[in-house]
NUMIKE-257878 format. One line per 5 residues: number of its first residue (from 1); their letters; for each residue x, y, z of N, C-alpha, C, CB. Coordinates in steps of 0.02 Angstrom, whole numbers, plus 32768, in hexadecimal, padded with zeros to 4 digits. Glycine has a CB too. Layout:
residues N
NUM) a) X:Y:Z:X:Y:Z:X:Y:Z:X:Y:Z  ...
This chain:
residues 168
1) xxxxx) B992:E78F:3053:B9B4:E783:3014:B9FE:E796:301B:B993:E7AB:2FDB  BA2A:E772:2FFB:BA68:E76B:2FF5:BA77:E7AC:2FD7:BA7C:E72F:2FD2  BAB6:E7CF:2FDB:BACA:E807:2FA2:BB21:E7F3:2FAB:BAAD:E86E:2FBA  BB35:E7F4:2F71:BB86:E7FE:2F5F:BB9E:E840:2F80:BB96:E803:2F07  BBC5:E836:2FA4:BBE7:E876:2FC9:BC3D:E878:2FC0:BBD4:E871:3022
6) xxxxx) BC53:E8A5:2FB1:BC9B:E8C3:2FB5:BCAD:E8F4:2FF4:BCA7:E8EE:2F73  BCF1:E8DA:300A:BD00:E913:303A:BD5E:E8FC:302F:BCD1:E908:309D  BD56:E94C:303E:BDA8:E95D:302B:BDC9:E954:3094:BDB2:E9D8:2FF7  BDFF:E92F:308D:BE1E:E947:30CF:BE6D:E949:30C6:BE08:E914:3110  BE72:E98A:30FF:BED1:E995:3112:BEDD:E9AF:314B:BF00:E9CA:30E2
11) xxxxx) BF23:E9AE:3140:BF46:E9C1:3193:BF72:E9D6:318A:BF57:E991:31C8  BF97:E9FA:31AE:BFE2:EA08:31AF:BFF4:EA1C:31EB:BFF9:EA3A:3181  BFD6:E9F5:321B:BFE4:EA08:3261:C005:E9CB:327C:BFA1:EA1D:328C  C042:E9B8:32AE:C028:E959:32CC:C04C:E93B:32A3:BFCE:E933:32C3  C033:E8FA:32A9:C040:E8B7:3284:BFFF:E8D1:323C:C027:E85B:32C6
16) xxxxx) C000:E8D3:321C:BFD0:E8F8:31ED:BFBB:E8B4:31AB:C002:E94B:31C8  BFE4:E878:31A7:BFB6:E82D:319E:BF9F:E81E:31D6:BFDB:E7EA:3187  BFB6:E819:3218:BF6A:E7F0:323D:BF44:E828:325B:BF7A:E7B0:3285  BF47:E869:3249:BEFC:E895:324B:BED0:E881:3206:BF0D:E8F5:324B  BEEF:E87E:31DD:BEB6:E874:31AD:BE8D:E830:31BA:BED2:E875:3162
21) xxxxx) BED5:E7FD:31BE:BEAC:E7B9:31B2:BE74:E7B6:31E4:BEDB:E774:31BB  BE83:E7DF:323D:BE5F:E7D2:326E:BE12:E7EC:326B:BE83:E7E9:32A1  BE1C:E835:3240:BDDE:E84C:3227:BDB2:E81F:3202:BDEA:E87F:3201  BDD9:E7F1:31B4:BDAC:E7D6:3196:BD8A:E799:31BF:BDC7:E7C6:3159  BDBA:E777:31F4:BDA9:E73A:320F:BD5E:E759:323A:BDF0:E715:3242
26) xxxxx) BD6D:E799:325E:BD3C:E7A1:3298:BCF5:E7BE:326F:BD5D:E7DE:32D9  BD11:E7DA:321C:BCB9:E7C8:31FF:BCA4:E79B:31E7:BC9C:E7E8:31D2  BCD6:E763:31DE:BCB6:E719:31D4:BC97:E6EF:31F9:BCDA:E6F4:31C7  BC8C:E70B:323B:BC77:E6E2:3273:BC30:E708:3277:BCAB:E6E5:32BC  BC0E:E737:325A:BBBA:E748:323B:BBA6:E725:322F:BBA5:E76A:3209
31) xxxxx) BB75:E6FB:3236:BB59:E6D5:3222:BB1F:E6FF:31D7:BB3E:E6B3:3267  BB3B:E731:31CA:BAFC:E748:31A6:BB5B:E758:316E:BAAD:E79F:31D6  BB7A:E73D:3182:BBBA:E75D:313B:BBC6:E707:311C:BC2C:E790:3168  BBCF:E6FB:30DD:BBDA:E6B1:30C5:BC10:E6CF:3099:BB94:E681:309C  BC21:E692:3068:BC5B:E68D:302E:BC70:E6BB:3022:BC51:E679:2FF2
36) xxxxx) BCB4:E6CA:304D:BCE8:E6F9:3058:BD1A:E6E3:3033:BCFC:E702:309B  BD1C:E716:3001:BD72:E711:2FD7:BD8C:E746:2FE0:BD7B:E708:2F85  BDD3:E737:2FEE:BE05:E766:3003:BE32:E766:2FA8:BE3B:E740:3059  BE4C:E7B0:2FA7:BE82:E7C2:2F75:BEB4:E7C2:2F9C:BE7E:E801:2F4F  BF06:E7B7:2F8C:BF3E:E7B7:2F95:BF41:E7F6:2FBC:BF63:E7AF:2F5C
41) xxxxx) BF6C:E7F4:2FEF:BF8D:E845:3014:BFB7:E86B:2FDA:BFD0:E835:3063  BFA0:E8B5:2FD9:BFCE:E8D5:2FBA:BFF4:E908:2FE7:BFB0:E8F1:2F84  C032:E918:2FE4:C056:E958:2FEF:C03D:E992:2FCC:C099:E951:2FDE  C039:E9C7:2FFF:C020:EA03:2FD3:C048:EA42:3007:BFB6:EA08:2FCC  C05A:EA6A:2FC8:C06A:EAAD:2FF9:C028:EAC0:3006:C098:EAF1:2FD6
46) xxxxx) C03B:EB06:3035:C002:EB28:3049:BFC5:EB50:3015:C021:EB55:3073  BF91:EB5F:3009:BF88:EB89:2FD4:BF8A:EBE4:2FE0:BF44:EB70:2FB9  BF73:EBEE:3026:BF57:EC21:3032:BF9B:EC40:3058:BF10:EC16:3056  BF8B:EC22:3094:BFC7:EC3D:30CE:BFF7:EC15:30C0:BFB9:EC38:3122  C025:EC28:309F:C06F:EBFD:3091:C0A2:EC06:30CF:C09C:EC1C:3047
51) xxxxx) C092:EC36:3101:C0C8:EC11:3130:C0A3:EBD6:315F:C0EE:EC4D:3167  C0A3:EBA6:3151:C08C:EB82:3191:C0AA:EB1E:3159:C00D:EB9C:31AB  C090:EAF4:318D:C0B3:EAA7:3173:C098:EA92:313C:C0AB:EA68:31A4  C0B1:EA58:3108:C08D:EA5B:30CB:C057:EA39:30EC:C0AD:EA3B:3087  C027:EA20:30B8:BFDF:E9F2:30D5:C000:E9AD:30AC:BF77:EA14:30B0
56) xxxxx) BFD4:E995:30D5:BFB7:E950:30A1:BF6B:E954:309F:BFCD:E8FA:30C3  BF5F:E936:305D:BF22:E92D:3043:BF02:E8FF:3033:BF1C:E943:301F  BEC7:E8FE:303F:BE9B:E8CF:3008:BE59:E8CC:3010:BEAB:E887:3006  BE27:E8A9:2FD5:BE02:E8A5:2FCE:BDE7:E867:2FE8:BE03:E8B6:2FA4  BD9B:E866:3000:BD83:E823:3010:BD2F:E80E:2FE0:BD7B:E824:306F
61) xxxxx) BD26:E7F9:2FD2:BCDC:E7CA:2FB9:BCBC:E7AA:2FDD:BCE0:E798:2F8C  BC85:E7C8:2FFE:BC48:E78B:302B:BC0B:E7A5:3004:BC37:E796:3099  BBDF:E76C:3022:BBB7:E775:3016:BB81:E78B:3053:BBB3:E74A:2FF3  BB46:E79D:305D:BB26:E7B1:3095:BAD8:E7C7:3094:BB4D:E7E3:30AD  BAB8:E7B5:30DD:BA80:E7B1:30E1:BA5C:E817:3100:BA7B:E765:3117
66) xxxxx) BAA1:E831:3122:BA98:E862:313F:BA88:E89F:30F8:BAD9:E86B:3174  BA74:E8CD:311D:BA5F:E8F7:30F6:BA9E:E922:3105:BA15:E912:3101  BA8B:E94D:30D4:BAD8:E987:30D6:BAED:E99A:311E:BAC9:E9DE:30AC  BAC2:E9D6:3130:BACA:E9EE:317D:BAE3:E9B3:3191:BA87:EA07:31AC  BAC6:E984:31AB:BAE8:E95B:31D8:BB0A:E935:31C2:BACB:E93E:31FB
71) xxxxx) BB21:E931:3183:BB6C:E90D:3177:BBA8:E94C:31AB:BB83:E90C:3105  BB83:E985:3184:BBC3:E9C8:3195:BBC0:E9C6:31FC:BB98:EA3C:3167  BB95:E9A4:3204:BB9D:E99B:324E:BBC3:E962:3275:BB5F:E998:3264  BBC4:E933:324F:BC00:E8FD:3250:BC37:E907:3248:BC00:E8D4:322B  BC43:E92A:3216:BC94:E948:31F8:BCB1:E97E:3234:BC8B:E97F:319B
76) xxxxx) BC7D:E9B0:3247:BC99:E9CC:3279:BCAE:E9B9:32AC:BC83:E9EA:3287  BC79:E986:32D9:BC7C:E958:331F:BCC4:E953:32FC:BC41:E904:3332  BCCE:E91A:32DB:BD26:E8F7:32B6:BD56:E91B:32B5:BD2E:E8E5:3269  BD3F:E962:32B8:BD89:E98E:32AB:BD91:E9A2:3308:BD7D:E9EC:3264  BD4C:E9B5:3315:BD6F:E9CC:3350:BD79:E987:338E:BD3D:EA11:336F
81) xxxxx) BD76:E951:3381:BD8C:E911:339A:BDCE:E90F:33A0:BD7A:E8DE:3374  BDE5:E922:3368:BE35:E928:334A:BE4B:E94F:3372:BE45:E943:3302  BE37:E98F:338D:BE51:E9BA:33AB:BE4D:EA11:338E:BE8E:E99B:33AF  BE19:EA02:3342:BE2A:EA4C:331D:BDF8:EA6F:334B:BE17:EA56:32BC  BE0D:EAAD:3363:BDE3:EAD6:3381:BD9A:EADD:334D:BE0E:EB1C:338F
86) xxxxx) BD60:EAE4:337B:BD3A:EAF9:335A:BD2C:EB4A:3326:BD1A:EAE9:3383  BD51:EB75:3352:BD48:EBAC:3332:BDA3:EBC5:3322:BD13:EBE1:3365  BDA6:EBA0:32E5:BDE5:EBA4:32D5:BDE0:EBED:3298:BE01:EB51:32B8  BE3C:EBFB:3292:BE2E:EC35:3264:BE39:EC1D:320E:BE66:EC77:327D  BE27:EC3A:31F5:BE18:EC2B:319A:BE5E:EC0E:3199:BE08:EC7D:3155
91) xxxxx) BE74:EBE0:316D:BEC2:EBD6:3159:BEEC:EBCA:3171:BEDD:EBF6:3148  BEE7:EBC9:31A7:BF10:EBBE:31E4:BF1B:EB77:31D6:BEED:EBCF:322E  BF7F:EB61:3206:BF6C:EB20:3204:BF4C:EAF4:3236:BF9A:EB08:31F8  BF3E:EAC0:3214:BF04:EA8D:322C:BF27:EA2F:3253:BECE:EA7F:31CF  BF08:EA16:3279:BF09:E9EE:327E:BEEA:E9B2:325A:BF07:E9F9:32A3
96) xxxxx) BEA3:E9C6:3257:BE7A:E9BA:3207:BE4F:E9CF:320A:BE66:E97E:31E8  BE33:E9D5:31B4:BE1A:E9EF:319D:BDE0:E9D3:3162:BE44:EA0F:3197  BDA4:E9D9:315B:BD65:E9AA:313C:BD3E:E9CD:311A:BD38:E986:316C  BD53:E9C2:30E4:BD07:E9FD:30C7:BCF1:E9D2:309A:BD15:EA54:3099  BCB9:E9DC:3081:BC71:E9BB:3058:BC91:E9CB:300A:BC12:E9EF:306B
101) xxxxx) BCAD:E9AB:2FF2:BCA7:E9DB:2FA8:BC70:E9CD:2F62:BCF4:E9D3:2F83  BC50:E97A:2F7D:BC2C:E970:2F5B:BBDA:E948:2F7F:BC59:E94F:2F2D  BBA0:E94E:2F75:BB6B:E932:2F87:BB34:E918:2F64:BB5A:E953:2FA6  BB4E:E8E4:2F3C:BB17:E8E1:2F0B:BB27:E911:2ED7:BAD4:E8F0:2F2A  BACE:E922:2ED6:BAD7:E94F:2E95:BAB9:E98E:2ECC:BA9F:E935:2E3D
106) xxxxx) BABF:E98F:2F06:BAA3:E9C9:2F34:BACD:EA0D:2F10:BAB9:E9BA:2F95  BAB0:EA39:2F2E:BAB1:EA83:2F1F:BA9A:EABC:2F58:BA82:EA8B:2EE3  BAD1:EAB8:2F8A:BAC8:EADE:2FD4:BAFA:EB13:2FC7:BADD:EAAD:3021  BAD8:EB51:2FE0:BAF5:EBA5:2FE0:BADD:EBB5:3037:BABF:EBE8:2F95  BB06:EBB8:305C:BAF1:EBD7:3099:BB26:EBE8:30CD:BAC3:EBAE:30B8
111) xxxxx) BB26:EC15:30FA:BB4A:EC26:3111:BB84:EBDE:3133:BB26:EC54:3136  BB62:EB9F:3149:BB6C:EB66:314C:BB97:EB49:3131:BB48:EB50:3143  BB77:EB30:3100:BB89:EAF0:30D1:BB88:EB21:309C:BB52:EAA6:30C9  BBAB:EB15:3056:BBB3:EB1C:300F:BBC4:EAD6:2FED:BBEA:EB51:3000  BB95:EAC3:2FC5:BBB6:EA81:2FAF:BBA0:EA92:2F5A:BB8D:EA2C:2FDB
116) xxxxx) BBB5:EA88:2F1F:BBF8:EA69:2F20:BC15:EA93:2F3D:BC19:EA57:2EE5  BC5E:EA92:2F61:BC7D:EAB0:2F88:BC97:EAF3:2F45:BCB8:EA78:2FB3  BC90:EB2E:2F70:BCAF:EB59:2F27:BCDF:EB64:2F22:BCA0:EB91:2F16  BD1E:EB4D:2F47:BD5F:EB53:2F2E:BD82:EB1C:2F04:BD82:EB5E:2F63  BD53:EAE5:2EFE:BD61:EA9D:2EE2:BD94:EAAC:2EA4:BD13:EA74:2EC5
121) xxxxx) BD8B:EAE7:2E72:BD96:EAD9:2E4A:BDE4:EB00:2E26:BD5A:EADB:2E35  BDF2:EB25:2E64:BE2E:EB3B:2E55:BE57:EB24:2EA2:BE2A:EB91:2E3D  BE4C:EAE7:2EC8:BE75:EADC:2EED:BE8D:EA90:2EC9:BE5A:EAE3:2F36  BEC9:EA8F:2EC5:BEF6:EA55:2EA3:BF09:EA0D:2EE1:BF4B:EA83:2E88  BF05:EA20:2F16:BF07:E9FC:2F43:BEBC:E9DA:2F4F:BF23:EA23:2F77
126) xxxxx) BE90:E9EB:2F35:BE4B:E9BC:2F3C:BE2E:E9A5:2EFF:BE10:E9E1:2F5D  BE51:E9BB:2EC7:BE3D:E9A4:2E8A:BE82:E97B:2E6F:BE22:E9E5:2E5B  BEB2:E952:2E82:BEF2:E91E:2E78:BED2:E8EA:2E90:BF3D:E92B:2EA0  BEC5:E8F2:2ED2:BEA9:E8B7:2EFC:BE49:E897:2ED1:BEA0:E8E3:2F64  BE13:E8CC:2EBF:BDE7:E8BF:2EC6:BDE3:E89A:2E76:BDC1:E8F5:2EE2
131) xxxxx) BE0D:E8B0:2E4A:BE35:E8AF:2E06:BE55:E853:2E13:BE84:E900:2E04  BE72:E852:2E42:BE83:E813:2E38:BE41:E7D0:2E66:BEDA:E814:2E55  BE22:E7F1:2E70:BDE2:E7BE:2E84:BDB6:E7BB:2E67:BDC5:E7C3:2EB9  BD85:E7FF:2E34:BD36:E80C:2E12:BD63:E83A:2DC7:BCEA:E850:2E59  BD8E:E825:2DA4:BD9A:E86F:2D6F:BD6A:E87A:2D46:BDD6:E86F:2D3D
136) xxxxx) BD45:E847:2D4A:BD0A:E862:2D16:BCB0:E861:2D33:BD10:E827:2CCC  BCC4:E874:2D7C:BC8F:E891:2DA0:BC72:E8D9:2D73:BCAD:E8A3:2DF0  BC3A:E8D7:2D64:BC20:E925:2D59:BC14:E942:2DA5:BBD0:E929:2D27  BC3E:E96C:2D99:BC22:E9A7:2DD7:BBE9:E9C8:2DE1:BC41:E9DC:2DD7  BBBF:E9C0:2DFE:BB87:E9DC:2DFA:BB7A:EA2B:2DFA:BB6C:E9C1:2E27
141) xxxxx) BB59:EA57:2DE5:BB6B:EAA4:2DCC:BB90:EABC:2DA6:BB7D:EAC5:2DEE  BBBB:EA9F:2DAF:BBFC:EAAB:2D7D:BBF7:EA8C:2D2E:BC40:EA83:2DA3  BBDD:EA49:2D47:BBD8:EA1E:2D16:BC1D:EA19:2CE1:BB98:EA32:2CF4  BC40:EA09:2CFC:BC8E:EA06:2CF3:BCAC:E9B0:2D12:BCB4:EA52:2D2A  BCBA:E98B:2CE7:BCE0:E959:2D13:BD1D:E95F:2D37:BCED:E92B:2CF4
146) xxxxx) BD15:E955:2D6A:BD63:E959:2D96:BD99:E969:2D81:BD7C:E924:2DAF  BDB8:E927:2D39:BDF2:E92D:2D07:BDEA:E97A:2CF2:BDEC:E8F3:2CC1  BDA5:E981:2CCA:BDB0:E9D3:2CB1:BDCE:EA02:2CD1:BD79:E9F4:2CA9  BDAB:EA02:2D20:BDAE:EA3C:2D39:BE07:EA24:2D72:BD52:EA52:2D66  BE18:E9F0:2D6B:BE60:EA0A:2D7B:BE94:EA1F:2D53:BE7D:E9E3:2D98
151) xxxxx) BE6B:E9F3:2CF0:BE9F:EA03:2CC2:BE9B:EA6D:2CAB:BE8B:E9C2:2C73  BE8A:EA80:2CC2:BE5E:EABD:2CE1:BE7A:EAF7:2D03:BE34:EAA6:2D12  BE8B:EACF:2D3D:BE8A:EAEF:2D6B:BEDC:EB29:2D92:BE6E:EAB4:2D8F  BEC0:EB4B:2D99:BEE7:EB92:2D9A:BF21:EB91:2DD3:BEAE:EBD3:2DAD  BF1A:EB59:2DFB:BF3C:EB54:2E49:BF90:EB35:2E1C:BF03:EB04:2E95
156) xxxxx) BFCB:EB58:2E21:BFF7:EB40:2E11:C041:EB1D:2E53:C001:EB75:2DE2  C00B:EB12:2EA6:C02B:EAFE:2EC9:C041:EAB2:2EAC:C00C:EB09:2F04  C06B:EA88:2EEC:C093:EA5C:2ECA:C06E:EA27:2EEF:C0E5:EA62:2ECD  C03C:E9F7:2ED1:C032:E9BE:2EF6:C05C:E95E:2EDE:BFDD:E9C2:2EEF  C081:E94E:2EFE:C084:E90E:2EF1:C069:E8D5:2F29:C0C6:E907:2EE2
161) xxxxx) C078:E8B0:2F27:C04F:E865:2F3F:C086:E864:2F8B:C05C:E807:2EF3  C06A:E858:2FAC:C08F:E843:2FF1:C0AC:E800:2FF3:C05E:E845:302E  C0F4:E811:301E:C12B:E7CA:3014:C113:E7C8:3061:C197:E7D2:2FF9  C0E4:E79A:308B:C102:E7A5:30DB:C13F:E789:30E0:C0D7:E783:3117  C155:E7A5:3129:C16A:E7B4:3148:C176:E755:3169:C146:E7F2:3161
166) xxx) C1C0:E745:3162:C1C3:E703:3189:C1C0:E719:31D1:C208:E6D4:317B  C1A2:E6DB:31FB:C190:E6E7:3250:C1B4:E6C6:325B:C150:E6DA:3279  C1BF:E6CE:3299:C207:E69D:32CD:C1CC:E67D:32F0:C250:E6D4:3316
């Protein structure tokens, strides 16, 4: 069975649009990931460790046949494809970065996985992007729609929409 899945990704390491895009492209090639919508790139300062590069952000929409664990085993393979070490440190910056923030209506607590993700709701950089793709998603646990919980939300970093960057 199919389940609606959310996942937040960023970078601020690199070329930090074609880490993301390369991430979303290399989980589109799953044959178990379908109807992928992407939200706009946002600029975001840092939240935690403010000395390091800003990120870009965003949110993505698939849908999928995998079960949690092994979605979160895809996302990892993807990051460390990219080059993110596997045993990287908390906050640090990233080349990219994938987390689960939504699964359905699942409800995972483990040293692992946490889904809904529990910082969803005071990070402003995953609720602009997920805000401009589902705003009136109910969150599951929360039971809060997206709109609520960014019109909400406590994070007063600065996110706007990404201008790229012209290429030669």
């Amino acid at each position: 069975m199919s389940e609606t899945v959310f996942l937040s990704f960023g970078a601020n390491i690199g070329d930090r649009e074609a880490n993301i895009v390369s991430a979303i492209t290399a989980l589109s090639m799953n044959d178990n990931i379908t109807d992928i919508k992407v939200a706009s790139l946002y600029e975001t300062e840092p939240l935690v460790n403010k000395d390091q590069p800003p990120f870009l952000n965003t949110v993505v929409q698939l849908n999928t046949t995998l079960r949690p664990f092994d979605l979160l085993d895809e996302t990892q393979k993807v990051e460390q494809l990219l080059g993110r070490p596997k045993n990287h440190k908390k906050n640090a910056p990233r080349i990219i970065d994938i987390d689960i923030i939504c699964f359905g209506s699942a409800f995972i607590d483990t040293d692992q996985l946490h889904i809904p993700h529990p910082m969803l709701a005071i990070r402003k950089f995953v609720l602009v992007p997920f805000n401009e793709l589902v705003p009136d998603f109910i969150v599951p646990l929360v039971k809060k729609t997206v709109k609520d919980l960014l019109n909400h939300c406590p994070d007063t970093t600065i996110v706007r929409k990404h201008i790229p960057e012209k290429r030669a």
